[in-house]
N, C-alpha and C positions, 0 to 999 in steps of 0.2 A: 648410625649404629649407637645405640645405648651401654655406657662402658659399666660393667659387674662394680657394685660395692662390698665391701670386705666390712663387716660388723666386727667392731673392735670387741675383744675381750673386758674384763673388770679392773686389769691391772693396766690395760694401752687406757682406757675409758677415763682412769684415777689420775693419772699421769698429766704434768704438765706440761707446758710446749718447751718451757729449760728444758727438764729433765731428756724431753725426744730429741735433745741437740748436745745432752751429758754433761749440760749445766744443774749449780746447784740451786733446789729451788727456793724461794724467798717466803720467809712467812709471815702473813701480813696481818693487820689489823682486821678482825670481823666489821665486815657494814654496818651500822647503827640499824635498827629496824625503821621501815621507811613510815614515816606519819601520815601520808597525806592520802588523804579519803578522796570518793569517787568523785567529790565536789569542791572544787576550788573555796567557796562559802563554809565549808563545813571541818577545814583543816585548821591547823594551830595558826597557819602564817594567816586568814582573814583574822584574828584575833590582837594583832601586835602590830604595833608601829611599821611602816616601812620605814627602811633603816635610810637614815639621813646625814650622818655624821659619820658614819664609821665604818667600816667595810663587817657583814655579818660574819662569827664565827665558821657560820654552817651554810652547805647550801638550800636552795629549795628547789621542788620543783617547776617544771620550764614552763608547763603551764597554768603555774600559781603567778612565776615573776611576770610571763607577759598578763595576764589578765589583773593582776594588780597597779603595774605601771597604765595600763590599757585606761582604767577606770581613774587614774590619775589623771593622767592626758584627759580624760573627757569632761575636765574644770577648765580644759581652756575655751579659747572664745571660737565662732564659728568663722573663719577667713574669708567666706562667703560674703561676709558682712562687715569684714573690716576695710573699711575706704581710704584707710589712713597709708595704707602701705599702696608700693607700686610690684612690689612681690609677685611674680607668679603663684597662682594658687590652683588652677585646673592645667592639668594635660592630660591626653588621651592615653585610653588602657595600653597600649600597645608601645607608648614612648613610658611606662610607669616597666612596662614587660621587660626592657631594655635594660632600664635603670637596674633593676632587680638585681637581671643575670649579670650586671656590669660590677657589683659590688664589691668584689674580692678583688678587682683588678686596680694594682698599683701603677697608674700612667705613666709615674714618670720612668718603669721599665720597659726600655724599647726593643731589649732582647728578646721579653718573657710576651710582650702585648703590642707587635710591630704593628698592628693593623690600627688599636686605638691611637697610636702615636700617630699615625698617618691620618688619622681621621681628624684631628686636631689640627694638621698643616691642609687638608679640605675646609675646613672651618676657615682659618684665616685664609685662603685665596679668596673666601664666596665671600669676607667681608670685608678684606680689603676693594677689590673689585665695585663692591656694592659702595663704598664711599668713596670712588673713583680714583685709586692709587693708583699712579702711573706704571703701566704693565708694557711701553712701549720699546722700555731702551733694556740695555743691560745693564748699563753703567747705573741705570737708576730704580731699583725695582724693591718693593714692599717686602716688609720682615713683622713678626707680629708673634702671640703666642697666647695662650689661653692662661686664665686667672680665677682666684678665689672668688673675687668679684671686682665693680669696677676700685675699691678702697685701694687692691693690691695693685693692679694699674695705676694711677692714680700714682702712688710715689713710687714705680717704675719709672713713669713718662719724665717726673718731677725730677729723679736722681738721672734717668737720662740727660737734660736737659743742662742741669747744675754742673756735671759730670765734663759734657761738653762746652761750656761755659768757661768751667777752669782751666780745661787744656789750650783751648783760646787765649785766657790770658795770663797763664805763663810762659805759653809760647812768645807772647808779646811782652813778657817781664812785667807785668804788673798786679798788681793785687789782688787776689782772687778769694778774701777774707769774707766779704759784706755781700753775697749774692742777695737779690729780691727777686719776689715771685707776684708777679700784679692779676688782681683775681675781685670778685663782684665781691660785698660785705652778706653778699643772698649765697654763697656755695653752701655746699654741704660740708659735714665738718670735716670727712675725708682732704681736704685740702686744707686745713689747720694743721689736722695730723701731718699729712706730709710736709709741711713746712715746718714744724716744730720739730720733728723727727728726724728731719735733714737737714738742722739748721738752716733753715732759707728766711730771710726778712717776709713778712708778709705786708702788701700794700693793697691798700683797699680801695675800691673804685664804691664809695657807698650812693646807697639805694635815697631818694626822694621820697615825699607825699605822694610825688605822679609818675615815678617811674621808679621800676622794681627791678632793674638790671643794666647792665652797665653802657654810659655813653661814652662812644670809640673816641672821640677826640678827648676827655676828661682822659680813659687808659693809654692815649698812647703819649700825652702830656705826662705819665708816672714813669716813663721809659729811660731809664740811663743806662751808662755804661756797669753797673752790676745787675740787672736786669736778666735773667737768667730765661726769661718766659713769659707771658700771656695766658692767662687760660679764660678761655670761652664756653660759655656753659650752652649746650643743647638743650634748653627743658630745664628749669630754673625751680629746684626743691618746694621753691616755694608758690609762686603763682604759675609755675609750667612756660612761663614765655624763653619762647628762641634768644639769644643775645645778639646781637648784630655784628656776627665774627666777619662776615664781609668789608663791613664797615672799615672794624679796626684794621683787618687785611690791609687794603687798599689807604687807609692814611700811612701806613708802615712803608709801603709803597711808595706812597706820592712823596713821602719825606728820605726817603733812602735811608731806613734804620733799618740795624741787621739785628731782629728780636722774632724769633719762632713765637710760634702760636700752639698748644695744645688745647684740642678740645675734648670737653668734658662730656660726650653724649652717652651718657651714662641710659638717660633716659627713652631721649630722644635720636639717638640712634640706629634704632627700629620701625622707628613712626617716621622721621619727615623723608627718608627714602621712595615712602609708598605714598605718604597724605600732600607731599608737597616737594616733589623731584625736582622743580626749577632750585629750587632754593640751595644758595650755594654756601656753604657752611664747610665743605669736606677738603679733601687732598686735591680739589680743583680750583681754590687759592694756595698760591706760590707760601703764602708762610705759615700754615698749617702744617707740620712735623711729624703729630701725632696724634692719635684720636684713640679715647679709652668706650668699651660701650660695654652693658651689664646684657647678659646673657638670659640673667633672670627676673631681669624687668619685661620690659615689651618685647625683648627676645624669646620670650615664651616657654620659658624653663625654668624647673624649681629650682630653688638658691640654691648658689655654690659656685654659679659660672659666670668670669667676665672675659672681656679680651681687650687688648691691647693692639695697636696698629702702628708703626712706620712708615714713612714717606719711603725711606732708603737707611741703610747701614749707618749711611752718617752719619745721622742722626742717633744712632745708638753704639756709643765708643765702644770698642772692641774690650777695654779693659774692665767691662762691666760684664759679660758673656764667659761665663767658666766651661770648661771643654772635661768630661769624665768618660769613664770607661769601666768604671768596675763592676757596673750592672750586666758585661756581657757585650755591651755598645758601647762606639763613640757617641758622644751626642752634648751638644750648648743649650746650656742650660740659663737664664737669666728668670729667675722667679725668689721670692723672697720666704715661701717655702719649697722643699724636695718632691716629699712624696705627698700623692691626693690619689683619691679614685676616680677614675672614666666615668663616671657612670655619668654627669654632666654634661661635662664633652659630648657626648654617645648623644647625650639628649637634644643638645643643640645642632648637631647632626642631623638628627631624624627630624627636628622641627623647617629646619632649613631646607632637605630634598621634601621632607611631606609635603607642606605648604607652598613651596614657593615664592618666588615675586607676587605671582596670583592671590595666593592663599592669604599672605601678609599683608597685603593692600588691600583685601577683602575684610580681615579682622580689623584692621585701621582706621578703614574706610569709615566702619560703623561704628566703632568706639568713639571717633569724632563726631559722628550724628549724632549720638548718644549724649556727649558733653553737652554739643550745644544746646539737645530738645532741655536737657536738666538746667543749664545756665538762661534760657527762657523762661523757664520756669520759677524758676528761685529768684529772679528778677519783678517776676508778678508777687512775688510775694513779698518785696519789699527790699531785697538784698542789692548792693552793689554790686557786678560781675569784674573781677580784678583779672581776670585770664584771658585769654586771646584765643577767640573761637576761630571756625572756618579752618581748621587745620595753620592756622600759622602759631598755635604750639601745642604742647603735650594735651593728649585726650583727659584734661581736669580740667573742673571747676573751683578757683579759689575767690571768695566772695565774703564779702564783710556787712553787719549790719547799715542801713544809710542811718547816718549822725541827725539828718534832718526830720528822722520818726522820733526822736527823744525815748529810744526804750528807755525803762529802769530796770533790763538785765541786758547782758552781754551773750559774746559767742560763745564764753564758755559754759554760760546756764543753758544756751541750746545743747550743744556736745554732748550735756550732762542730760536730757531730755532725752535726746536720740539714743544714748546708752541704755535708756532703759527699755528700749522697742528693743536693745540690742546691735542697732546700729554703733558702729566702732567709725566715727567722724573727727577728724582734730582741730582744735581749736589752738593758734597760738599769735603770739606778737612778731612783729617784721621783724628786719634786718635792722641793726645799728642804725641811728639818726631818725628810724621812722618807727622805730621800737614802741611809741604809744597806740599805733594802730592793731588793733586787734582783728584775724581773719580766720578763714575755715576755709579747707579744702576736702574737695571730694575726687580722689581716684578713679576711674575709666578701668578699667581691667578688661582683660579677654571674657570674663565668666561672667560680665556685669550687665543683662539685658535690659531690653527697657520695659519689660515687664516691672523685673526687680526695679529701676529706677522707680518708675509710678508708685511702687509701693512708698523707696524715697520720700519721693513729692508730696505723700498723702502725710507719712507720718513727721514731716516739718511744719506742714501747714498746721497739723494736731499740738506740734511741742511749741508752734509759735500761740495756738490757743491758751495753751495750759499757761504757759508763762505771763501771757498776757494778764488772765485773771490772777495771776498772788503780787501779794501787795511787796513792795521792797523787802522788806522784813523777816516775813514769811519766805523769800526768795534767797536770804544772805542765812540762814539757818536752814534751808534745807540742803544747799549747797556745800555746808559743811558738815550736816550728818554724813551726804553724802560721799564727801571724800575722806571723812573718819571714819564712815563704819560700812562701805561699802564697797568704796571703789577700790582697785586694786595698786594706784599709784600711790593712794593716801596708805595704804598697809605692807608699803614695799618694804622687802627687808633686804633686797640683794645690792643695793649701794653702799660702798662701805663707809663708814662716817668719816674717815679719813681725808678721802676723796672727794666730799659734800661741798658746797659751795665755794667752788673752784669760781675764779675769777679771769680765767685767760681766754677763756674760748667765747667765741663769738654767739653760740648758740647758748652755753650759760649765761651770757650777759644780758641776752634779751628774750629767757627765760621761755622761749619754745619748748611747746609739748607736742603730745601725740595723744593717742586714744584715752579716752578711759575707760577704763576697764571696770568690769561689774558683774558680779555674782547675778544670774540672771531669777532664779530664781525669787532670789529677793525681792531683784528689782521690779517683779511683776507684781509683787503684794505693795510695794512701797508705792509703785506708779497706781493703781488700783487705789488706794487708800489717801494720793495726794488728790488725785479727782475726784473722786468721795468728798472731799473736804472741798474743793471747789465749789462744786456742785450743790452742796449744802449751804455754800456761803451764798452763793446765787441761786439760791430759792429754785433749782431746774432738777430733773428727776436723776436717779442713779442708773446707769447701764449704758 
């Protein structure tokens, strides 16, 4: 049945909603007349600066500010193309659906959002599990928790480790001032941070001419009694190779030292489960403690998620773990920030039941076929292959010019070549002690086929032509047009001078980069106009 409406009079019609409750009512300011025409283009706000420094008096409309920020964003580069990151950059419509509806949700309420918090503790059982945590006893059973990324792991495992270290040796009366943390001079700078941030000594197991990561008997000769850890890198930032945590494992062993292991598979934590299951790296060596792995690398989800794993509690002191209740739950908390949104978590969720064991070994499988057909490739073309195909490590290619062609350009006048196809390639120097060697890597990603590679392969073979033909000269001036008036590293503004040639970090020391960046547009009359002049100079036709 349809219920009767009553047509208000002129005086119920006038009235406010106070007044129909016998409040008094407020008189407010008239609305300013609204400006904004049928056309986002044709309003006052496409006329004026977007505001950069200072919050606007006034508001605008919703959609002026997305269609103006919209057209902002569309100066950045195309992630399709950027090789330099290990970043997830495609998922499917449906884990994008998730994310969406997941946005309002604050995780770490487990009163308000019990099912996403629960989805979180499915998360760590499928990945403990998957790195083979003992699931067999009670006394000994896996504890773990999700993360901003692996950075915020990373000096969880670190302050765990330190943490329990101390209690150790105060319990034993002695010193517990000078903790060290022995680690490859190849990490990523996330383990600088955490050692600097947690006061730990850092000791370095540095890199060779001929080897890019760390040998077990050099790390476990750094081992003393303040010796807080190990860490083992899965997938090596720089050339992708496994480290041989086995190795060190088993001398730790064979010598009766009591020094945990944490590994770092940040990267490769995703990949050698499926491309190379014999391979024993995980919680199936006795001094493996902890293992951190990024959610939104080869875990297949867009940044924002990492996790963190335990062997067992005891490895993670009780005095670290805060216990609250005010959100409506109890609930332990150990994370270094509060609140975050699901929408991550949720993602990594739906990546893990979608695909499977199957589905992840299937994407693996062929991202490593991928590497190698492209490390074939760039081998014929002259480069040296510094990575480790066949799936014994991460799906990249890191490769440097051979010394014995005598180019007179470098990798980073390729870099700088490929940037103008729009390819996003990096070029930079090793680790400490091998700092004068110059190399490039190329990323594997989920979205990276081998169509796209072939195009790759075409347009290196083109930058090694172009290069080829300018004479040194011509090569060292256009190099720095390029990064004065082009590139977007040479027109950075967001470094603050302050903080500019800092001398502690290991990655400022030996002066590693990444992309470079380039207004594309440009770049296609700039590259257009240097092979014009090529082409000119050798007498061969234009087009």
């Amino acid at each position: 049945m349809v219920h009767l409406a009553k047509v208000p009079n002129d005086r119920e019609a006038k009235a406010s909603v106070a007044e129909d409750v016998g409040l008094e009512a407020l008189c407010l300011d008239p609305v300013e007349e609204d400006t904004f025409t049928s056309s986002v283009y044709g309003s006052r706000f496409a006329a004026q600066d977007l505001p950069k420094h200072e919050m606007p008096e006034k508001e605008m409309p919703k959609e002026v500010a997305y269609r103006l920020i919209k057209d902002d964003l569309s100066l950045d580069g195309n992630p399709m193309l950027n090789l330099a990151s290990f970043v997830t950059t495609y998922m499917e419509e449906e884990a994008e659906k998730l994310m969406a509806e997941s946005l309002s949700k604050n995780f770490i309420d487990y009163e308000e959002y019990p099912v996403s918090a629960d989805i979180q503790n499915r998360c760590v059982s499928m990945l403990a599990r998957l790195f083979n945590a003992p699931t067999h006893s009670e006394a000994e059973h896996a504890v773990g928790t999700s993360c901003v990324g692996s950075s915020e792991a990373i000096i969880l495992g670190t302050l765990a480790m330190k943490k329990k270290w101390q209690n150790k040796r105060k319990a034993e009366g002695k010193d517990f001032s000078k903790p060290n943390l022995i680690m490859s001079s190849a990490v990523q700078v996330c383990w600088e941070k955490a050692a600097r941030y947690l006061e730990v000594e850092e000791r370095f197991v540095f890199c060779t001419e001929d080897r890019y990561i760390i040998d077990p008997k050099e790390t476990v000769d750094l081992v003393d009694e303040n010796t807080i850890g190990i860490c083992g890198i899965l997938g090596s930032t720089y050339t992708g190779q496994y480290e041989d945590i086995k190795g060190v494992n088993d001398l730790l062993v064979e010598r009766d030292i009591d020094c945990p292991i944490h590994v770092d598979a940040a990267s490769g934590g995703f990949v050698a489960p499926f491309v190379n299951p014999k391979l024993e790296w995980d919680f199936r060596l006795s001094k493996v403690v902890s293992i951190n792995v990024s959610g939104h690398k080869y875990g297949l989800v867009y940044p924002g998620v990492g996790w963190i794993i335990w062997r067992s509690p005891v490895y993670l002191p009780q005095e670290l773990v805060f216990n609250i209740n005010y959100l409506g739950a109890d609930q332990s908390s150990f994370t270094l920030n509060f609140s975050k949104g699901a929408s991550q978590v949720i993602a990594q969720y739906y990546s893990l039941i979608r695909l499977g064991k199957q589905g992840y070994r299937a994407i693996m499988m062929n991202l490593t076929r991928t590497a190698d057909y492209l490390a074939s490739m760039l081998k014929q073309l002259g480069f040296i292959i510094m990575s480790d195909g066949g799936g014994r490590g991460l799906p990249l290619v890191a490769f440097r010019l051979d010394p014995a062609l005598d180019k007179h350009y470098d990798e980073f006048a390729i870099a700088h070549q490929l940037r103008e196809r729009g390819w996003v390639v990096p070029a930079y120097t090793m680790a400490p002690h091998t700092e004068s060697m110059k190399l490039m890597r190329v990323v594997i990603r989920e979205d990276f086929s081998k169509s796209r590679c072939d195009s790759l392969i075409c347009d290196f073979a083109l930058a090694l032509k172009v290069l080829d033909a300018m004479d040194k000269s011509r090569l060292e001036a256009h190099a720095e047009h390029v990064k004065a008036s082009i590139s977007n590293v040479g027109k950075a503004t967001h470094n603050h001078s302050h903080y500019q040639d800092e001398d502690h970090s290991l990655q400022g020391k030996t002066g590693k980069t990444h992309a470079i960046h380039e207004n594309d547009e440009i770049l296609k009359k700039v590259n257009w106009l240097l092979i014009a002049l090529i082409a000119v100079s050798n007498h061969l036709p234009i087009g």
